[in-house]
ZAPA-233846 format. One record per residue (C-alpha): residue number from 1; x, y, z; residue in one letter. Coordinates in nm, 3 decimals. Last residue first. Example, Ala and Ser with C-alpha at 12.3 -4.5 7.8 and 13.67 -1.06 7.14 Angstrom:
2
(2 (1.367 -0.106 0.714) 's')
(1 (1.230 -0.450 0.780) 'a')
//
This chain:
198
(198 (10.199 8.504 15.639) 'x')
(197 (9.858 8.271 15.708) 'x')
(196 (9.641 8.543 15.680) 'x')
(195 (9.849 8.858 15.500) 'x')
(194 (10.006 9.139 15.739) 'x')
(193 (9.880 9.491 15.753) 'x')
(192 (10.157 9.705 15.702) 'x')
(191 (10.046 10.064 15.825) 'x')
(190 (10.199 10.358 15.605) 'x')
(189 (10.451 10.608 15.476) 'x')
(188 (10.528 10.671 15.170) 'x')
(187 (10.817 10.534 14.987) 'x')
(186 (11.105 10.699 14.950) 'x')
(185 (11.267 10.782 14.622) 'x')
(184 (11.591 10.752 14.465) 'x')
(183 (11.573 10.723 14.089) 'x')
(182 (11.835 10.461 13.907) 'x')
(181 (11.973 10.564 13.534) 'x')
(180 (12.179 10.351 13.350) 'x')
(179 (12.391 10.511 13.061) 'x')
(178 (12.530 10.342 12.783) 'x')
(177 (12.875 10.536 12.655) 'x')
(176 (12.923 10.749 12.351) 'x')
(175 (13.275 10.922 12.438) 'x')
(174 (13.344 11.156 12.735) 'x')
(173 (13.018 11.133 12.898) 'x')
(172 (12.771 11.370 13.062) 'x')
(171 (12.446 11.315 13.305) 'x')
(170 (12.165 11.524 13.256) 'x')
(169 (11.871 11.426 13.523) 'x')
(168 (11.545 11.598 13.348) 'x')
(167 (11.238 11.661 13.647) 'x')
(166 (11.171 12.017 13.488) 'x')
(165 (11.358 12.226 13.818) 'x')
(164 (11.628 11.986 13.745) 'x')
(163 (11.703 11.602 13.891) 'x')
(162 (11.952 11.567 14.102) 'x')
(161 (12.296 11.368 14.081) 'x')
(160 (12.498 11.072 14.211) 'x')
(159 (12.762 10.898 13.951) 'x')
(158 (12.841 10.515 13.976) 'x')
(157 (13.117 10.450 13.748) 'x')
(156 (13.072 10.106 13.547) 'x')
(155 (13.040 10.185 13.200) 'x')
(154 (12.821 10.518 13.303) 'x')
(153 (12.572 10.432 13.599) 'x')
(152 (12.348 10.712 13.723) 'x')
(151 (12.221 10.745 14.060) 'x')
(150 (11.948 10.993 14.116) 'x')
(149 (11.826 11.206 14.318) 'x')
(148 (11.497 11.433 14.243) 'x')
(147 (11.515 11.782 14.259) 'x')
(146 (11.224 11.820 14.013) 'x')
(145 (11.023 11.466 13.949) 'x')
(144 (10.753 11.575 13.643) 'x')
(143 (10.419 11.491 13.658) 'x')
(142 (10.262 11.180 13.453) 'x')
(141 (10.068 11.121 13.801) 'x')
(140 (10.087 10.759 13.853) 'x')
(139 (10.425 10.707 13.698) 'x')
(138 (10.573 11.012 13.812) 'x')
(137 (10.811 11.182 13.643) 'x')
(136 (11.177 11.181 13.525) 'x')
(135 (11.334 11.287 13.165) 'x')
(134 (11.680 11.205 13.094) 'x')
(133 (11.892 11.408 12.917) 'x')
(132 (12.223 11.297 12.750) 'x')
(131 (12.561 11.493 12.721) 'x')
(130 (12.803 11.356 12.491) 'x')
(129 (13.098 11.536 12.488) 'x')
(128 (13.333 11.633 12.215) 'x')
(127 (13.717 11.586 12.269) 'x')
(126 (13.849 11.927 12.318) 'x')
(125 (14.101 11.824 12.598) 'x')
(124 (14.274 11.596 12.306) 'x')
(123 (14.149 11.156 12.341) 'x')
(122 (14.466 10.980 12.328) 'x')
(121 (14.641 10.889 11.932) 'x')
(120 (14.534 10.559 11.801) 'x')
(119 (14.881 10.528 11.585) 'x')
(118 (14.776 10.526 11.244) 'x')
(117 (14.844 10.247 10.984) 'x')
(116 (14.830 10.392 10.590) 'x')
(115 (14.650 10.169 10.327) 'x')
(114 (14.378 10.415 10.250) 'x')
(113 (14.465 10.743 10.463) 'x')
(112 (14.453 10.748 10.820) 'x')
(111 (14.289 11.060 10.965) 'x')
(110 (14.478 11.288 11.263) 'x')
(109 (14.304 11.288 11.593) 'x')
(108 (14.224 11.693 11.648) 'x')
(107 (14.466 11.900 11.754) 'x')
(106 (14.391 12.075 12.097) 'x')
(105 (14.722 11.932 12.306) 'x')
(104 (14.962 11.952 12.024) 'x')
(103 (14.789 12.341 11.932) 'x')
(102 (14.881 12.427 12.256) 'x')
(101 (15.244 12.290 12.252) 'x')
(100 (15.291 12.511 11.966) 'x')
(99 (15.179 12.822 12.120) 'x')
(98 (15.388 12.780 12.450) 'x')
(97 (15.140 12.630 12.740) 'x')
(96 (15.134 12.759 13.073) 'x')
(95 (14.939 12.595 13.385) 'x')
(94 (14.811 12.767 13.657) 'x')
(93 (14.814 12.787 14.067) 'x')
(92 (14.897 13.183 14.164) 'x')
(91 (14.543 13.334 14.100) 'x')
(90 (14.341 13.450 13.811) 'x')
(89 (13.993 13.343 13.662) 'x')
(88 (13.732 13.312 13.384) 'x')
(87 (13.497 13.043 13.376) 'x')
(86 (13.278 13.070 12.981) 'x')
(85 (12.901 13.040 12.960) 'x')
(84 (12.717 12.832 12.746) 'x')
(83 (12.609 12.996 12.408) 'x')
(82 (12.358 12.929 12.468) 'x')
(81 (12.207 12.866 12.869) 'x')
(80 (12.059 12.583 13.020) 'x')
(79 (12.342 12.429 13.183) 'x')
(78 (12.676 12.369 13.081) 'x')
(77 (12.946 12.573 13.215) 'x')
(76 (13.251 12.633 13.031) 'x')
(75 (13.635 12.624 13.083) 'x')
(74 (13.821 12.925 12.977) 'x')
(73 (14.006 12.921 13.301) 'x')
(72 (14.092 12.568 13.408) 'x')
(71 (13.925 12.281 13.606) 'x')
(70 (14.154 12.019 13.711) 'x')
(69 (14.076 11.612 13.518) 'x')
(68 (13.906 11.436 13.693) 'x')
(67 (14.072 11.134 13.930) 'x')
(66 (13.885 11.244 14.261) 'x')
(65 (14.201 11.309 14.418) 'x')
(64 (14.260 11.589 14.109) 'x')
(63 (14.367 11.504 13.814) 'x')
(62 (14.720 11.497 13.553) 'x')
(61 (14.759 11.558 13.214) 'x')
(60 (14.818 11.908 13.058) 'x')
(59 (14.553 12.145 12.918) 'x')
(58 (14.446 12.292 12.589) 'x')
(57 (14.103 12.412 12.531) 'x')
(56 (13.738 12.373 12.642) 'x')
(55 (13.681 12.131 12.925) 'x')
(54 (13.314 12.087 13.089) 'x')
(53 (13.186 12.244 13.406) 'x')
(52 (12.876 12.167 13.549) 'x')
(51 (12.511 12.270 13.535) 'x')
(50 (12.240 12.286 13.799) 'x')
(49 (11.968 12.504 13.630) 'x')
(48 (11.776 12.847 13.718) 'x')
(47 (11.834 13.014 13.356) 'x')
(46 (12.025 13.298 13.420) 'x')
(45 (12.126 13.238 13.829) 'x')
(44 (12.310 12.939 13.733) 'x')
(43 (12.463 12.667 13.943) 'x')
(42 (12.759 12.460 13.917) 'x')
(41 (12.850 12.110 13.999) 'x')
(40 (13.196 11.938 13.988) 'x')
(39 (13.229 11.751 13.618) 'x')
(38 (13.590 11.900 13.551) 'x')
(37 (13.785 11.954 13.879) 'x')
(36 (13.778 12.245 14.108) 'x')
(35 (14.030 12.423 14.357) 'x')
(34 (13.908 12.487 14.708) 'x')
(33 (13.991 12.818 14.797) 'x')
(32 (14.172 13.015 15.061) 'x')
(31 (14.100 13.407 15.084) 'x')
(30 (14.351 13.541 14.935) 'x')
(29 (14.521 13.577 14.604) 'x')
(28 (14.735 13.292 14.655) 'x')
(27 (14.567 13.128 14.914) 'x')
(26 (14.487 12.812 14.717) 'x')
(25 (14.296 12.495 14.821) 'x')
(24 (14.325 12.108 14.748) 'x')
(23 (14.216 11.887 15.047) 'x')
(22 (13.808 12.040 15.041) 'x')
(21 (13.804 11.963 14.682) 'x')
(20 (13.530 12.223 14.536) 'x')
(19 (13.157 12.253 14.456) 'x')
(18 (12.974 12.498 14.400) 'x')
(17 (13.090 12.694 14.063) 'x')
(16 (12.908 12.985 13.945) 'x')
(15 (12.679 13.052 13.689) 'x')
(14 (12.570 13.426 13.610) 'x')
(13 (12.871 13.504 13.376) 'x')
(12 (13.124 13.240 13.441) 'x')
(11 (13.215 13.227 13.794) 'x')
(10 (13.446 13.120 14.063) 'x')
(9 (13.270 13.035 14.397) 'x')
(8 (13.448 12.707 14.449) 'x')
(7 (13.799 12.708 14.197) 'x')
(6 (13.964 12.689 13.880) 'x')
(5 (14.285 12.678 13.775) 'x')
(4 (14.428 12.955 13.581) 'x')
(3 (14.548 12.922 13.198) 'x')
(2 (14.841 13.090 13.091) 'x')
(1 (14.946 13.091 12.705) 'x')
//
């Protein structure tokens, strides 16, 4: 099995990937490319969302600079669209898997029985992930914030985002994690008028 790495401007049906890492590019077919992670943005054309990709099958350890994990063909896009839409792509940067070393890497965590010790095995490239939707609008208003930033804190990790055309921020996680989410906004402009006595 031969899996292709990913990269900006690759695409799966009407989504395709916009973001790449500027120090990690292929030639190999030309024109050069920046080769993406897992988590880099996307965009589809079908249903007018910001997506991003998320694993689906086997793949070896290692990450980009940006410590995620590299972006392979068969990967999908999540955004609005079901069934989400799969990456497909060839060039010269890949990884190959023999059939049994595939189904290592995709096996699910094996179950203890009563009474039998497990080894906590690490988390397989098809881990589920939990995505979670957040929906933004205006206090005074009750309207929705579209392309709104936002900062999102995951167990630590600051992640930067924008909001969709609907004003929902979706920010993904590899396991059930709590999620903080901060809004950006500027305030509008105006006169101060200072307090007596201030």
């Amino acid at each position: 099995m031969i899996r292709y790495f990913l990269a900006k401007g690759d695409r799966a049906g009407s989504a395709v990937i916009i973001e790449g890492l500027p120090a990690v590019t292929c030639s190999n077919p030309p024109p050069s490319v920046e080769i993406a992670t897992l988590d880099m943005k996307t965009w589809c054309a079908a249903c007018n969302q910001e997506g991003f990709i998320a694993p689906k099958g086997p793949r070896w350890p290692g990450t980009g600079p940006n410590g995620k994990r590299w972006a392979l063909s068969g990967d999908i896009n999540v955004c609005g669209c079901n069934p989400s839409p799969t990456f497909y792509a060839e060039r010269g940067m890949s990884m190959s898997f023999t059939s049994e070393e595939a189904a290592r890497l995709t096996a699910p965590p094996a179950r203890a029985t009563a009474g039998t010790p497990s080894a906590s095995p690490s988390p397989s490239a098809d881990e589920p992930r939990h995505v979670q939707r957040f929906f933004i609008w205006d206090s005074v208003t009750g309207e929705p914030l579209p392309d709104c930033g936002f900062v999102a804190n995951v167990g630590g990790v600051r992640r930067s985002g924008k909001t969709d055309r609907e004003g929902y921020a979706t920010v993904s996680t590899d396991g059930a994690q709590k999620v903080e989410i901060h809004v950006i906004f500027s305030s509008p402009k105006r006169d101060l008028v200072p307090r007596e006595g201030s």
